[in-house]
C-alpha positions in Angstrom: 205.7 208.7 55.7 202.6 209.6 57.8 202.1 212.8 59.2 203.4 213.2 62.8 203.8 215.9 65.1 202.9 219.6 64.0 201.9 217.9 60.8 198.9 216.8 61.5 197.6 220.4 61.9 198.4 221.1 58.4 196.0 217.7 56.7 193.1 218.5 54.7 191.0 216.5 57.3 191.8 219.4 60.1 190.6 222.3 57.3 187.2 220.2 56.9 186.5 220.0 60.8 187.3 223.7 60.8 184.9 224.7 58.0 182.5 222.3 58.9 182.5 224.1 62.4 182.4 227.2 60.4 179.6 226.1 58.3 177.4 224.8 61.7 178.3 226.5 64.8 176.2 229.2 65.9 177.9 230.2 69.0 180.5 233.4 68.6 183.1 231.7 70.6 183.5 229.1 68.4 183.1 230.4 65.3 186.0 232.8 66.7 188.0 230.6 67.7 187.5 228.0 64.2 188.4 230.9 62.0 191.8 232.0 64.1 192.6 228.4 63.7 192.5 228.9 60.3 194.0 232.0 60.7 197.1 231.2 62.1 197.5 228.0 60.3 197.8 230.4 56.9 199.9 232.5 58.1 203.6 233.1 56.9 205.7 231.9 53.7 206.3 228.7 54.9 205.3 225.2 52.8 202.8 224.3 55.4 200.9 227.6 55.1 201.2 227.4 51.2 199.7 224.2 51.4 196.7 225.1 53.6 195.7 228.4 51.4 195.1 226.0 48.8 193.1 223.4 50.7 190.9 225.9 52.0 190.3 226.9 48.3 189.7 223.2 47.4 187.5 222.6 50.2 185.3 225.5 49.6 186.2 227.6 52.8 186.3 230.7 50.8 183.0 231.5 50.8 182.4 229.9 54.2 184.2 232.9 55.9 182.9 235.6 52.9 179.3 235.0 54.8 181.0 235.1 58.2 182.0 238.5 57.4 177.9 239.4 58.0 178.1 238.4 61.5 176.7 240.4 64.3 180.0 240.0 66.4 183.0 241.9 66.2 185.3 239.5 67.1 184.3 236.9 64.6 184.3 239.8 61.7 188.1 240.3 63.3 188.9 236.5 63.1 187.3 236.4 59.6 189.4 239.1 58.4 192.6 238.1 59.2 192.2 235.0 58.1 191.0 235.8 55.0 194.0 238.6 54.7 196.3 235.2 55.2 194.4 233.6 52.8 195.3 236.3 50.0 198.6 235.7 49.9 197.4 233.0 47.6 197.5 234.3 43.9 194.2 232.5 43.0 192.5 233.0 46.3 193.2 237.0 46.1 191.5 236.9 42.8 188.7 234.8 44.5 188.3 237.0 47.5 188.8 240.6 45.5 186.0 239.2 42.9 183.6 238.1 45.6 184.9 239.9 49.5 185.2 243.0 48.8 181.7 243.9 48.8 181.0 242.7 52.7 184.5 244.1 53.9 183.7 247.2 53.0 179.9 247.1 54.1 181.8 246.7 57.7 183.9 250.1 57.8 182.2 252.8 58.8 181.2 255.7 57.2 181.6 259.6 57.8 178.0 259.5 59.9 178.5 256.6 62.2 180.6 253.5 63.0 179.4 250.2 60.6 176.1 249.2 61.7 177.7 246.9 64.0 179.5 249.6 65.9 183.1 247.5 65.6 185.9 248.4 67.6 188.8 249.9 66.3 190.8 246.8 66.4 188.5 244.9 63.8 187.9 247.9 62.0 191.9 248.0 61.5 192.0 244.4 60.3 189.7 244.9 57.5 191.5 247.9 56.4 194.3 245.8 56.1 192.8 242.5 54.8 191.3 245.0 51.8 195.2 246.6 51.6 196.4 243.0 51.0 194.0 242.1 48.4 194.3 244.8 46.6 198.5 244.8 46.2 199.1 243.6 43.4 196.0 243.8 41.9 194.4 246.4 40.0 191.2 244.7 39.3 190.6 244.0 42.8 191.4 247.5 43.6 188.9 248.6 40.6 186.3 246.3 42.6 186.3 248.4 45.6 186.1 251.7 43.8 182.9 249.8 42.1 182.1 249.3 45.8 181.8 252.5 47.0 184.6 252.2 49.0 186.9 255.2 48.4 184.0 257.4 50.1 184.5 255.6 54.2 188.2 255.4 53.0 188.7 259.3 52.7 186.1 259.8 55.3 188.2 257.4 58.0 191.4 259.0 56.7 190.1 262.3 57.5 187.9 262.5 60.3 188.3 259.0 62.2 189.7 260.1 65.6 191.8 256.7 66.0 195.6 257.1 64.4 195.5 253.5 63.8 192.1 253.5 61.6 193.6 256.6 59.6 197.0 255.4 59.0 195.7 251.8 57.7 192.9 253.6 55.4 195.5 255.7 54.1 197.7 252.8 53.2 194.9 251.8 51.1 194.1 255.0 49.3 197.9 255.4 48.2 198.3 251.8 46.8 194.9 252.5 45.0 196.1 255.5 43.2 199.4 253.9 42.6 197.9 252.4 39.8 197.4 254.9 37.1 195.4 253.0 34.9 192.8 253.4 37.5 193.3 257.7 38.1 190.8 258.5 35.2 187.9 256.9 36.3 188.4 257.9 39.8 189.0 261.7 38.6 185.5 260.9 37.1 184.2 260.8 40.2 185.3 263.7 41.2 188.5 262.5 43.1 192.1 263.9 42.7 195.4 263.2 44.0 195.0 265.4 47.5 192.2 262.5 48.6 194.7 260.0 48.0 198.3 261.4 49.6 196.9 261.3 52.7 199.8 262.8 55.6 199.7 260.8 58.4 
């Protein structure tokens, strides 16, 4: 039968107006506001959301919001994150965005001398912690791909010296599931990392 109701949020049509506005806008607001559509529309375990994690996929949205993540504006970054956190709980798309996110997510956390370049507040700082904690459950190789990153550096740094609780508990979160993989533990003892860096008490 044809879509009625709530349904018609979750059709392949509404994920092309909201990448296309993605793809086009250039005004914060919107592009805010487009990518918490999709945010909250791929949320949860329910069919619907299953369904739209792999239209965005299909429709090429991925990398739509990867780019986003270079915005100047904090709450689109925010937006972006979550969504793409959402996203994740896709097997294929967390290989996706592992392979080809995790590069500009950590490029937006900020490092032991200064906030990101962008100066993002602590709420969207928090959401990317916890977009890279989701992508990397699970996942060994997408964990490897943010020690290739250079992220384990502004991860110790914001579990030890960031003066927000939420910020250090979220990096934290990602530094244990890291070094719960042991398969991982000798090359990051190669870089002169131990255990202590990565049993963080909160």
């Amino acid at each position: 039968s044809p879509p009625a109701g709530f349904e018609l949020l979750y059709q392949p049509d509404v994920v092309r107006l909201y990448l296309s506005i993605l793809t086009e806008s250039q005004n914060f607001n919107t592009l805010e506001a487009a990518a918490g559509a999709l945010q909250n529309l791929s949320a949860g375990n329910w069919t619907w959301s299953t369904y739209i994690r792999a239209t965005v996929r299909k429709e090429r949205g991925l990398p739509v919001l990867v780019e986003l993540l270079q915005s100047d504006s904090d709450k689109v970054v925010r937006a972006v994150s979550i969504a793409l956190r959402n996203l994740s709980m896709d097997r294929r798309n967390k290989d996706l965005i592992g392979s080809y996110a995790m590069g500009e997510l950590v490029r937006n956390l900020p490092s032991r001398q200064q906030r990101s370049a962008k100066n993002l507040e602590e709420d969207t700082v928090v959401a990317v912690l916890n977009t890279i904690h989701e992508i990397i459950t699970d996942s060994s190789e997408n964990a490897r791909s943010l020690i290739q990153t250079q992220g384990i550096q502004k991860l110790v740094a914001i579990s030890k010296s960031s003066q927000s609780p939420r910020e250090t508990k979220a990096a934290s979160h990602v530094l244990q599931m890291i070094w719960s993989y042991k398969e991982l533990r000798n090359a990051l003892q190669k870089d002169g990392w131990n255990k202590s860096h990565f049993q963080v008490k909160m």
